[in-house]
Biopython code that builds the backbone (N, CA, C, O; Angstrom):
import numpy as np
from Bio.PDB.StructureBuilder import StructureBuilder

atoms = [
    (1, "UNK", "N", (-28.361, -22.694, 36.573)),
    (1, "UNK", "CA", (-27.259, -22.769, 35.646)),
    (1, "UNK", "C", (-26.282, -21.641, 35.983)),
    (1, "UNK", "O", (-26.503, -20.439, 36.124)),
    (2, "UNK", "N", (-25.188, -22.311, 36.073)),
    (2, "UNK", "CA", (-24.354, -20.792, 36.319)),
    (2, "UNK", "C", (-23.074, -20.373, 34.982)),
    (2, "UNK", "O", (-22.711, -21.048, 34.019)),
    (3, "UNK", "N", (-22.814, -19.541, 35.261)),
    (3, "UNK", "CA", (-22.357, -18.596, 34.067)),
    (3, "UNK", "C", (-20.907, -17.777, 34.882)),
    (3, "UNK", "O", (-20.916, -16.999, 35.836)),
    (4, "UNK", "N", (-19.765, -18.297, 34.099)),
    (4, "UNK", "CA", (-18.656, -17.409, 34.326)),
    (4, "UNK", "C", (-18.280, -16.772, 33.128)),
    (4, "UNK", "O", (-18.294, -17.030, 31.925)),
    (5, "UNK", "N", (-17.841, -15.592, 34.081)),
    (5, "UNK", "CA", (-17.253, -14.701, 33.567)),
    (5, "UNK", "C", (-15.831, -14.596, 32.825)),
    (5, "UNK", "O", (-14.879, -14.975, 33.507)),
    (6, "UNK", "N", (-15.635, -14.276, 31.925)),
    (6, "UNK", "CA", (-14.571, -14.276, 30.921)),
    (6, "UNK", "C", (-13.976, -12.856, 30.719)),
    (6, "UNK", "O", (-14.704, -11.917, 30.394)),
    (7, "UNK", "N", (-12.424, -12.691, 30.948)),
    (7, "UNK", "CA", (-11.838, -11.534, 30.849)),
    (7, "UNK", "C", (-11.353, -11.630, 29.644)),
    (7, "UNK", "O", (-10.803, -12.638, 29.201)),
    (8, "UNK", "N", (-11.552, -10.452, 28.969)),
    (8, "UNK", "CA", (-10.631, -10.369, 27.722)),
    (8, "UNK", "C", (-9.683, -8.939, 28.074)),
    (8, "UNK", "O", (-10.048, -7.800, 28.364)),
    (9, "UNK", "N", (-8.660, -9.387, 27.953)),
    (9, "UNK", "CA", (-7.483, -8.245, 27.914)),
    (9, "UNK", "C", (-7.633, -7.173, 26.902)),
    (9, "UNK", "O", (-8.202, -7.461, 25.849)),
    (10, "UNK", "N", (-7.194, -5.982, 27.094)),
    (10, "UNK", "CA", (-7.785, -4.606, 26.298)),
    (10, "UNK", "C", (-5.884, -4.522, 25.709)),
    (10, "UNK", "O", (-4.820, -4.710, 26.301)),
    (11, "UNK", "N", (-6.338, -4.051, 23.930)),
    (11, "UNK", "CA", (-4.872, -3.761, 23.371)),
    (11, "UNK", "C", (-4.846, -2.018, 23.783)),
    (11, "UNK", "O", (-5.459, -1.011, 23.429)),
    (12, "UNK", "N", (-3.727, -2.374, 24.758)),
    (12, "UNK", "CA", (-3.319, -0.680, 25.221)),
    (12, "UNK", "C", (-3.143, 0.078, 24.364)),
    (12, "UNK", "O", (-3.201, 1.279, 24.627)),
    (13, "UNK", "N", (-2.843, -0.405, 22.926)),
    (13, "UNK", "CA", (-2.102, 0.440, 22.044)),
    (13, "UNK", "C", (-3.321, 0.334, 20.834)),
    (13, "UNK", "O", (-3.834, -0.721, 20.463)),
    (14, "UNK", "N", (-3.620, 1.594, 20.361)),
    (14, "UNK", "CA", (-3.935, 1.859, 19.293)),
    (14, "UNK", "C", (-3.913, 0.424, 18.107)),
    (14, "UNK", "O", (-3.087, -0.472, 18.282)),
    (15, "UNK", "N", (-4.698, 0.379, 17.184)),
    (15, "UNK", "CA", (-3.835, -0.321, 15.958)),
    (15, "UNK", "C", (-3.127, 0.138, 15.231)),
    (15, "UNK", "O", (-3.166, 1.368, 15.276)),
    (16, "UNK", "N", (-2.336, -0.324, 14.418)),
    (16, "UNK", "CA", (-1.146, 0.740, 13.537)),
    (16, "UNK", "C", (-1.966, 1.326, 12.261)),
    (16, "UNK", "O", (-2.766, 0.556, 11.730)),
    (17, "UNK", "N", (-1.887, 2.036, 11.975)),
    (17, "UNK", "CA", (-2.486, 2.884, 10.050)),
    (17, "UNK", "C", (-1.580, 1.425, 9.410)),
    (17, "UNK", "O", (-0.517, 0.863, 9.676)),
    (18, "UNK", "N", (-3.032, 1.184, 8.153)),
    (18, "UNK", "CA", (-2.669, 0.206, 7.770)),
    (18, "UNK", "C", (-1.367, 0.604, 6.542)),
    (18, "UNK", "O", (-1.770, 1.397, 5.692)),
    (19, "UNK", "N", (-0.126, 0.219, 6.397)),
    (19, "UNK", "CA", (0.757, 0.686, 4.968)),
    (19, "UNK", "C", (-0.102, 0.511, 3.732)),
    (19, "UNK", "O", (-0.959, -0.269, 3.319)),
    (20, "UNK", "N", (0.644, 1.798, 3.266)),
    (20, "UNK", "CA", (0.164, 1.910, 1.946)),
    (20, "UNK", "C", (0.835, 1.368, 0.739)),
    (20, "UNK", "O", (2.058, 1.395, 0.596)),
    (21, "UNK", "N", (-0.050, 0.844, -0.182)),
    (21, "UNK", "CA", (0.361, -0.163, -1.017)),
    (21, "UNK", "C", (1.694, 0.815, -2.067)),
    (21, "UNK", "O", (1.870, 1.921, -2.577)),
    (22, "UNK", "N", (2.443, -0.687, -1.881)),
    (22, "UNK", "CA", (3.999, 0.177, -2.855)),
    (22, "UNK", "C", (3.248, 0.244, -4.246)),
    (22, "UNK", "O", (2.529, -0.562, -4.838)),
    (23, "UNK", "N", (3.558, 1.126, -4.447)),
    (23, "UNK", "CA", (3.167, 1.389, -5.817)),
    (23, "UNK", "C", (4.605, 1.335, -7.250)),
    (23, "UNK", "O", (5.757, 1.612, -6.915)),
    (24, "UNK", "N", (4.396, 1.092, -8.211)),
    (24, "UNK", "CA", (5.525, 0.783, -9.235)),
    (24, "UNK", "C", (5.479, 2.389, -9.942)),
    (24, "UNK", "O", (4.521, 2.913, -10.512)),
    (25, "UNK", "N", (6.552, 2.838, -9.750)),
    (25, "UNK", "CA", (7.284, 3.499, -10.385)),
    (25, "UNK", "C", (7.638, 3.386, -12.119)),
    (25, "UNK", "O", (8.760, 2.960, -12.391)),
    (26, "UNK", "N", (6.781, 3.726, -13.197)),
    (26, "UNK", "CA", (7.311, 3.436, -14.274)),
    (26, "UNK", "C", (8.565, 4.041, -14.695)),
    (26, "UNK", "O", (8.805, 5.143, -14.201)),
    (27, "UNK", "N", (9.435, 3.541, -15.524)),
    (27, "UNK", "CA", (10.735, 3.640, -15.711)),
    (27, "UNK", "C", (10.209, 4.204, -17.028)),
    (27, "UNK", "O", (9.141, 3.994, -17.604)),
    (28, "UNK", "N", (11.507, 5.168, -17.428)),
    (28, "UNK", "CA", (11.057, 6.236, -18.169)),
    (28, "UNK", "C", (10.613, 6.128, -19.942)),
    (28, "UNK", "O", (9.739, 6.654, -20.630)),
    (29, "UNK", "N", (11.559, 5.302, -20.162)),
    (29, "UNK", "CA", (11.061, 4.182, -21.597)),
    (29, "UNK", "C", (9.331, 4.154, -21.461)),
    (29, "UNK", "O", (8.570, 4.626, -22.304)),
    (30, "UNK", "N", (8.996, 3.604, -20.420)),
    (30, "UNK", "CA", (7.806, 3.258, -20.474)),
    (30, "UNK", "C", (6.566, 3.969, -20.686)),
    (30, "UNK", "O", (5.488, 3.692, -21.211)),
    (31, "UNK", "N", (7.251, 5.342, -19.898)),
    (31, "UNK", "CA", (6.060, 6.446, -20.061)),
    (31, "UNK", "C", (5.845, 6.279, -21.654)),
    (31, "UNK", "O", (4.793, 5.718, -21.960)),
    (32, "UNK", "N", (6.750, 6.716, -22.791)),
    (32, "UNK", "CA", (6.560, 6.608, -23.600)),
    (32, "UNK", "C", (5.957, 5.868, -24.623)),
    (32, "UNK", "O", (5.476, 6.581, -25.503)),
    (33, "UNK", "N", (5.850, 4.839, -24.762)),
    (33, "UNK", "CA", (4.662, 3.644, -25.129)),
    (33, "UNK", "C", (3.517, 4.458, -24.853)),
    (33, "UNK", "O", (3.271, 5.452, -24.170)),
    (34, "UNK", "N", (2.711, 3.442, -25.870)),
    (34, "UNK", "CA", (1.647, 4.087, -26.467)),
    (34, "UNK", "C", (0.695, 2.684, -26.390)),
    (34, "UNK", "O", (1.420, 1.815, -26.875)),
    (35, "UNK", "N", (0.018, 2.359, -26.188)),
    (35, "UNK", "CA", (-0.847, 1.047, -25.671)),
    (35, "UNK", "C", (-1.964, 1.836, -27.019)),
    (35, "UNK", "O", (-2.244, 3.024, -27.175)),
    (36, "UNK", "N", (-2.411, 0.576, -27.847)),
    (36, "UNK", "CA", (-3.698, 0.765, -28.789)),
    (36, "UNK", "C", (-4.461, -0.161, -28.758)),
    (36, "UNK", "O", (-4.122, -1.329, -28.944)),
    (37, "UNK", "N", (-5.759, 0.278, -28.487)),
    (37, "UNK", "CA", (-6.725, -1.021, -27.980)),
    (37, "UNK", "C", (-7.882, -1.222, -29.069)),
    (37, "UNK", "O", (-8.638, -0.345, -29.487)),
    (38, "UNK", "N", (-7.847, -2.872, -29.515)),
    (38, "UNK", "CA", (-8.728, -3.429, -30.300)),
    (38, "UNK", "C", (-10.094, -4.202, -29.910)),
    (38, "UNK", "O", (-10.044, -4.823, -28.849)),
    (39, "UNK", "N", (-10.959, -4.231, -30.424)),
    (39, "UNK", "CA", (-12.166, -4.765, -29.962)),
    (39, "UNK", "C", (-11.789, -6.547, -30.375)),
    (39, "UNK", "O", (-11.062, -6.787, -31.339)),
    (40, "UNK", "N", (-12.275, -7.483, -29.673)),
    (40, "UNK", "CA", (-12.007, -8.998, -30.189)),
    (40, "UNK", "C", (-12.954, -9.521, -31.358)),
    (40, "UNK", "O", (-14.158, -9.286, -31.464)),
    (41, "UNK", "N", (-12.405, -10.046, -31.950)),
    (41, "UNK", "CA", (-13.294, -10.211, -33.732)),
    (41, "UNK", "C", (-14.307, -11.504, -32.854)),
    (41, "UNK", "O", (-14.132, -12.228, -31.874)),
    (42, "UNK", "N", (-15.176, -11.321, -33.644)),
    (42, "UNK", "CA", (-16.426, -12.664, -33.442)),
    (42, "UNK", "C", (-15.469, -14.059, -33.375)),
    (42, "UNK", "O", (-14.438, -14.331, -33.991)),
    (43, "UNK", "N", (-16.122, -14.716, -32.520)),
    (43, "UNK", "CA", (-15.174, -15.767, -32.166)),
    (43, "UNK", "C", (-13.643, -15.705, -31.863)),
    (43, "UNK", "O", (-12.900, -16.682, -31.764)),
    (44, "UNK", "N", (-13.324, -14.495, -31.742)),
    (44, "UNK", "CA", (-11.754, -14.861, -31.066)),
    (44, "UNK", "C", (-12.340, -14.934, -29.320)),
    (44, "UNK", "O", (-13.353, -14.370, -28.905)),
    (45, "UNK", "N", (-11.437, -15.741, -28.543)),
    (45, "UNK", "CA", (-11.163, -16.065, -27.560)),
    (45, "UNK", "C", (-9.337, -15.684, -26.941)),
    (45, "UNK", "O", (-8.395, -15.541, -27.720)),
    (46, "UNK", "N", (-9.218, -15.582, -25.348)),
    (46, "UNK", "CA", (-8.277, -15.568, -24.881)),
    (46, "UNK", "C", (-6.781, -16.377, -25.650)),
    (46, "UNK", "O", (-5.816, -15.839, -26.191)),
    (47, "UNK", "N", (-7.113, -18.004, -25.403)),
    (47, "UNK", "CA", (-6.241, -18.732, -25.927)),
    (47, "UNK", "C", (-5.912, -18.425, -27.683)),
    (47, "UNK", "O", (-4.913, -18.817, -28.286)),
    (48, "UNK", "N", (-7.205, -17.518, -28.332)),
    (48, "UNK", "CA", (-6.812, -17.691, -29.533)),
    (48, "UNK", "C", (-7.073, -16.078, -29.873)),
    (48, "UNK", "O", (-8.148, -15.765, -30.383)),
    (49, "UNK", "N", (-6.355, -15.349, -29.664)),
    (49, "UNK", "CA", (-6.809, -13.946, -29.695)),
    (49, "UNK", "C", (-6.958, -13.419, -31.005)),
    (49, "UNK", "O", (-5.863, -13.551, -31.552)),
    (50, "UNK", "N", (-7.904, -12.800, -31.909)),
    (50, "UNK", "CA", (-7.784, -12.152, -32.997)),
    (50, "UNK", "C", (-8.488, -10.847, -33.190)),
    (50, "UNK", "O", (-9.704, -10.889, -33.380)),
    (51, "UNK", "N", (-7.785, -9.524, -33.163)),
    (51, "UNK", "CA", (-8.128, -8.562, -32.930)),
    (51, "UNK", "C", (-9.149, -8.018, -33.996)),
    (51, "UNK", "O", (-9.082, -8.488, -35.132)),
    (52, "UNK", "N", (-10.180, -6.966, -33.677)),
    (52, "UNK", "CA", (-11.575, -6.427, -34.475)),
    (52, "UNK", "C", (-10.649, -5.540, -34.620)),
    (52, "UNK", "O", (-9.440, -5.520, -34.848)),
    (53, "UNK", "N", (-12.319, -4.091, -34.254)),
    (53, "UNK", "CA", (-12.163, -3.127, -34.442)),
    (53, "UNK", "C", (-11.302, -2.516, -33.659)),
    (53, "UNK", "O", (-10.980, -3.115, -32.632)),
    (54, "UNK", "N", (-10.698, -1.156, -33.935)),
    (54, "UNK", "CA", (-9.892, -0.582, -33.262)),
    (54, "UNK", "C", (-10.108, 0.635, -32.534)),
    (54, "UNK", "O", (-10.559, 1.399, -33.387)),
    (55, "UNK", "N", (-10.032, 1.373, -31.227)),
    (55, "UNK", "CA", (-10.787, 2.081, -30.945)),
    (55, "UNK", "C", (-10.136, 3.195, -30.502)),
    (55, "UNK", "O", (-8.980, 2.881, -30.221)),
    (56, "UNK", "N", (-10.368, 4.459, -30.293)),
    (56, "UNK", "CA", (-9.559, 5.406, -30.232)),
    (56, "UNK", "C", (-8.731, 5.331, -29.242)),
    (56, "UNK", "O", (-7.528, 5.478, -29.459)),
    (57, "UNK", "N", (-9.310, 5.036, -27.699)),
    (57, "UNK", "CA", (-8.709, 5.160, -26.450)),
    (57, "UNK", "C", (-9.201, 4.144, -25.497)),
    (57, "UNK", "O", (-10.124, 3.541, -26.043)),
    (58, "UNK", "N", (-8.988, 3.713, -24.349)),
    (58, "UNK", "CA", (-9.265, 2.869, -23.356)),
    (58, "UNK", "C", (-10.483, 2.976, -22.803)),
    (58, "UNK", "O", (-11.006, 1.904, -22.497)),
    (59, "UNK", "N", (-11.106, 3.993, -22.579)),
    (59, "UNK", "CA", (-12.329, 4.161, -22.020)),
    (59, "UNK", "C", (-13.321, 4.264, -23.588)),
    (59, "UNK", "O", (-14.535, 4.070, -23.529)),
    (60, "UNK", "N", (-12.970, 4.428, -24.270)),
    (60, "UNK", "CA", (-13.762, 3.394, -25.392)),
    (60, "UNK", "C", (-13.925, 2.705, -25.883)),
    (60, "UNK", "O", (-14.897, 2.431, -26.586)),
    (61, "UNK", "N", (-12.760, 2.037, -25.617)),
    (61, "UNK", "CA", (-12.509, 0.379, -26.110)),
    (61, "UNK", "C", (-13.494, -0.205, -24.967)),
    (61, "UNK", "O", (-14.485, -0.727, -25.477)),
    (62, "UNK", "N", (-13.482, -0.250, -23.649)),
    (62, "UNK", "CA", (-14.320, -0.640, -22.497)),
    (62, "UNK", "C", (-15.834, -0.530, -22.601)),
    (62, "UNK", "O", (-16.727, -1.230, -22.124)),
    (63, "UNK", "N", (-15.864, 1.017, -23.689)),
    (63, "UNK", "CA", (-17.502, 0.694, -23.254)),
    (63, "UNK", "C", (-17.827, 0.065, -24.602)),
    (63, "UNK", "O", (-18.941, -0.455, -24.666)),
    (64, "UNK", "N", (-17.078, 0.016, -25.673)),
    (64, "UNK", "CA", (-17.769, -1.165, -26.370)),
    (64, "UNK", "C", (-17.277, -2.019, -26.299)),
    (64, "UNK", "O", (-17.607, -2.848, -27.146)),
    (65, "UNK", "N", (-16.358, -2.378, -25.464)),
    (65, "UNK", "CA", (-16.269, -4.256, -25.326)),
    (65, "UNK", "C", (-17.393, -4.727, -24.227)),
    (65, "UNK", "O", (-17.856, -5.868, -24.258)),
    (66, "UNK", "N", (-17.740, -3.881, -23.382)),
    (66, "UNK", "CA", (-18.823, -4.127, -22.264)),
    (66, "UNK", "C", (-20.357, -4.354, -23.626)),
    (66, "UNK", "O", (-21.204, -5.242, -23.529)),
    (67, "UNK", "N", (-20.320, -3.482, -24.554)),
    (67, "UNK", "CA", (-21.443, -3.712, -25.598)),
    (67, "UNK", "C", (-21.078, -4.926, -26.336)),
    (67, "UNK", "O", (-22.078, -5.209, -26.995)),
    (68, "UNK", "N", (-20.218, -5.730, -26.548)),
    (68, "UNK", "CA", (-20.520, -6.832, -27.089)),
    (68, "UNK", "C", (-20.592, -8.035, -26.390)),
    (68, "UNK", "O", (-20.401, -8.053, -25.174)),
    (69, "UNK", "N", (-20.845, -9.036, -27.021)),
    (69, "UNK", "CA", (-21.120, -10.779, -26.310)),
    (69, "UNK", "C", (-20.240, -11.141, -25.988)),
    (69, "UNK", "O", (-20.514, -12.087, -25.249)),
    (70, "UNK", "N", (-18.796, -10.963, -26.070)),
    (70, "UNK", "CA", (-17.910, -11.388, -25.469)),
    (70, "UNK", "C", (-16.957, -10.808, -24.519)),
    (70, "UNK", "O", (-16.170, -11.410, -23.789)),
    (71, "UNK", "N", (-17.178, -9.330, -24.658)),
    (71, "UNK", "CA", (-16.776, -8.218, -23.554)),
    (71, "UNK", "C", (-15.466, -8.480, -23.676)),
    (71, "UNK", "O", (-14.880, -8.381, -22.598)),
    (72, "UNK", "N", (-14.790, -8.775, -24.579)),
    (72, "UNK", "CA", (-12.840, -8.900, -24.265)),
    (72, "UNK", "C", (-12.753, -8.132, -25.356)),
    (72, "UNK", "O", (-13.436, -8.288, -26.368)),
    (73, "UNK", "N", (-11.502, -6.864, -25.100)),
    (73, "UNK", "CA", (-10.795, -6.185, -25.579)),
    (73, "UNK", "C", (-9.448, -6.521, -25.790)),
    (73, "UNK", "O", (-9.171, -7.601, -25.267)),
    (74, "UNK", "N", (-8.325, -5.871, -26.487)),
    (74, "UNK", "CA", (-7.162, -5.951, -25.997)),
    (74, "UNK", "C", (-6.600, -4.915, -26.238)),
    (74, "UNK", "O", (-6.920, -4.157, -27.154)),
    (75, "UNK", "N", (-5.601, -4.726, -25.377)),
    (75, "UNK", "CA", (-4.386, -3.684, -25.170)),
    (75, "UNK", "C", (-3.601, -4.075, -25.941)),
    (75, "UNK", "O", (-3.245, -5.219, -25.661)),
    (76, "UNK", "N", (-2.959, -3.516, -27.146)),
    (76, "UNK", "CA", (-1.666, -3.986, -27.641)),
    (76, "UNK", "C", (-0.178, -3.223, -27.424)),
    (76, "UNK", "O", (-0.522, -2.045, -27.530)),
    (77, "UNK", "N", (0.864, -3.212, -27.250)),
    (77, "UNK", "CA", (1.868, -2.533, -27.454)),
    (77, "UNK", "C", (3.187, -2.817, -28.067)),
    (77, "UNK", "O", (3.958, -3.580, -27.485)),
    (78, "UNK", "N", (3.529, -2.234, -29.257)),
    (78, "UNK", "CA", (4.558, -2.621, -29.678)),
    (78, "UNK", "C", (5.802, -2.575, -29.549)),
    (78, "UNK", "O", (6.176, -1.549, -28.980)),
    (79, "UNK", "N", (6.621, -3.288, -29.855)),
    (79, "UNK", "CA", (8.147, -3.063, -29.296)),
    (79, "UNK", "C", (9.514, -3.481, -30.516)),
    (79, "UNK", "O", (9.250, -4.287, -31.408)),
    (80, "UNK", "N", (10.164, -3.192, -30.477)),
    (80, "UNK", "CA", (11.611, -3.310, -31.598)),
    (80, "UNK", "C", (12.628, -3.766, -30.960)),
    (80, "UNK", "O", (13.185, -3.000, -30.174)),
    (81, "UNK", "N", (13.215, -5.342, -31.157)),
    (81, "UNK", "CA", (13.972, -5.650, -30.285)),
    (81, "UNK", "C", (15.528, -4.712, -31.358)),
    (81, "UNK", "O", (15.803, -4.644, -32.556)),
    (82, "UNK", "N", (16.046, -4.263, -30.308)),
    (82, "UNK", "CA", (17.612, -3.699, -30.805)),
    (82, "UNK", "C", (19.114, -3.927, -29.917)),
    (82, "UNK", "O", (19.044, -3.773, -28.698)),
    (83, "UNK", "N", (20.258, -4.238, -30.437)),
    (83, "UNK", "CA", (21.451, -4.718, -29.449)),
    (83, "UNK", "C", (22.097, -3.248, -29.133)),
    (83, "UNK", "O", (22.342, -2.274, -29.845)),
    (84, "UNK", "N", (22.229, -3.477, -28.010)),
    (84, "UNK", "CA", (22.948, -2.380, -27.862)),
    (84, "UNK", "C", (24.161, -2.891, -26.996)),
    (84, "UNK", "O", (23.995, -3.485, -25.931)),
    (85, "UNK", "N", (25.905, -2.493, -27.768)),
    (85, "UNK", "CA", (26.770, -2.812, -26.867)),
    (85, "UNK", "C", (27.290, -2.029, -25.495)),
    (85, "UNK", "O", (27.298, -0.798, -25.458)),
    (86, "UNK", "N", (27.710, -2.818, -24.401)),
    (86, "UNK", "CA", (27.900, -2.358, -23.397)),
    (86, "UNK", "C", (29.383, -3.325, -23.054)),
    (86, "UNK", "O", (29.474, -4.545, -22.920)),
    (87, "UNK", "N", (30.295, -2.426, -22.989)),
    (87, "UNK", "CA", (31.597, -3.038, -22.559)),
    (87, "UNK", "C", (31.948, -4.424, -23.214)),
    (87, "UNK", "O", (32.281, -5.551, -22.849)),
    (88, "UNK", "N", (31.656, -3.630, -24.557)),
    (88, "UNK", "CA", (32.272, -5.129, -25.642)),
    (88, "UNK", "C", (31.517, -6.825, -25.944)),
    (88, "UNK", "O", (31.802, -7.897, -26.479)),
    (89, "UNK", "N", (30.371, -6.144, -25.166)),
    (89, "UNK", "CA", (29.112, -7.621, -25.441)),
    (89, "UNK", "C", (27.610, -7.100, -25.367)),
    (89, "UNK", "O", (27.026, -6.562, -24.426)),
    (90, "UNK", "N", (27.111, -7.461, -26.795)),
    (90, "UNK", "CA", (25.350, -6.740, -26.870)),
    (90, "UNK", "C", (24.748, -7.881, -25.719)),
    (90, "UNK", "O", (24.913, -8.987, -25.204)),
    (91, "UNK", "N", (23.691, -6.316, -25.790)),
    (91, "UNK", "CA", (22.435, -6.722, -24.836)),
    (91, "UNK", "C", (21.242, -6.537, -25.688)),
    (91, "UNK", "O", (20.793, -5.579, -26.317)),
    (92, "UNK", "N", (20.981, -7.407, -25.561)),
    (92, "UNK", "CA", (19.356, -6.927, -26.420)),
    (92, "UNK", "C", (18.250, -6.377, -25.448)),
    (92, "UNK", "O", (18.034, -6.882, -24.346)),
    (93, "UNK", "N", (17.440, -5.090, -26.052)),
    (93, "UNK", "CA", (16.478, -4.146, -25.197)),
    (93, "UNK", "C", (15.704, -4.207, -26.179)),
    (93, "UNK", "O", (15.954, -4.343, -27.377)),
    (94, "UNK", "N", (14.529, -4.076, -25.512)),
    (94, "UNK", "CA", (12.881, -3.271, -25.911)),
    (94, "UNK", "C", (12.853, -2.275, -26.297)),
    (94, "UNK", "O", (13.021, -1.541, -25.323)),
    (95, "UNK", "N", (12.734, -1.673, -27.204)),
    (95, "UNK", "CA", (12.202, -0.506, -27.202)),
    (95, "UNK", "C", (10.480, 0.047, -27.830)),
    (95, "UNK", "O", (9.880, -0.343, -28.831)),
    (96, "UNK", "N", (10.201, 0.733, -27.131)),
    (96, "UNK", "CA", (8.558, 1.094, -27.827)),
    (96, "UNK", "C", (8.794, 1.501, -28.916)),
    (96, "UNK", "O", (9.782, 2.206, -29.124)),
    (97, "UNK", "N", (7.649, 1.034, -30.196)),
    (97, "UNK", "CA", (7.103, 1.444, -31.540)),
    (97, "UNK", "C", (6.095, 2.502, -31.483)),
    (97, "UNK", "O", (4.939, 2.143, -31.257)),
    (98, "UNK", "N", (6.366, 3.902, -31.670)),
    (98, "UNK", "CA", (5.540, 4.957, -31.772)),
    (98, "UNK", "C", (4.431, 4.246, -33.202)),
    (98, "UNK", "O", (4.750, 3.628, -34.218)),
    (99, "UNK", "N", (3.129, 4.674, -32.694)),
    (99, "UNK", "CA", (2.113, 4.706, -33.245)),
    (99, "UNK", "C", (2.553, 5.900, -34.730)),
    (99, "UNK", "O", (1.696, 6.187, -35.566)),
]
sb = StructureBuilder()
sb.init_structure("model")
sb.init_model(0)
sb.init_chain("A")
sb.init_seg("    ")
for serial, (resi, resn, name, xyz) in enumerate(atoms, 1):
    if name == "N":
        sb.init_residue(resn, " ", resi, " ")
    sb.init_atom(name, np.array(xyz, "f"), 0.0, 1.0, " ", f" {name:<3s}", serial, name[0])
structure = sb.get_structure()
């Protein structure tokens, strides 16, 4: 039985460093928001969300939503829609609801 040989060409060049992922820039409104996270009441679901208990911070909302049967939390954040004019015609903006 015979057997040939197969050349594979060598990449002369290095591979490139892979880019680093763009990351989002929050815009400065945003820092401000305040995200408050609720535990999901017995029987709420995604499509039908109805918020429990409420928990101080994110990494405690997590470890007791990981402690219950349905493991879903939610993040809430509130907002105030307000017009603000700009060259003689409102715009309506978001603004965050301080806790």
């Amino acid at each position: 039985m015979a057997t040939a040989a197969v050349s594979v060409p060598r990449n002369e060049h290095p591979p490139a460093p892979a880019a680093e992922p763009n990351r989002r820039r929050k815009r400065g409104h945003e820092e401000d928001q305040q995200a408050r996270y609720f535990l999901a009441k017995e029987g709420s679901s995604p499509e039908k969300p109805e918020l429990g208990a409420e928990a101080a911070n994110e990494g405690e909302a997590l470890i007791k939503a990981f402690q219950t049967k349905s493991g879903l939390l939610y993040a809430v954040v509130a907002y105030k829609a307000e017009a603000e004019i700009q060259g003689g015609s409102p715009t309506l903006v978001k603004r965050p609801v301080r806790k």
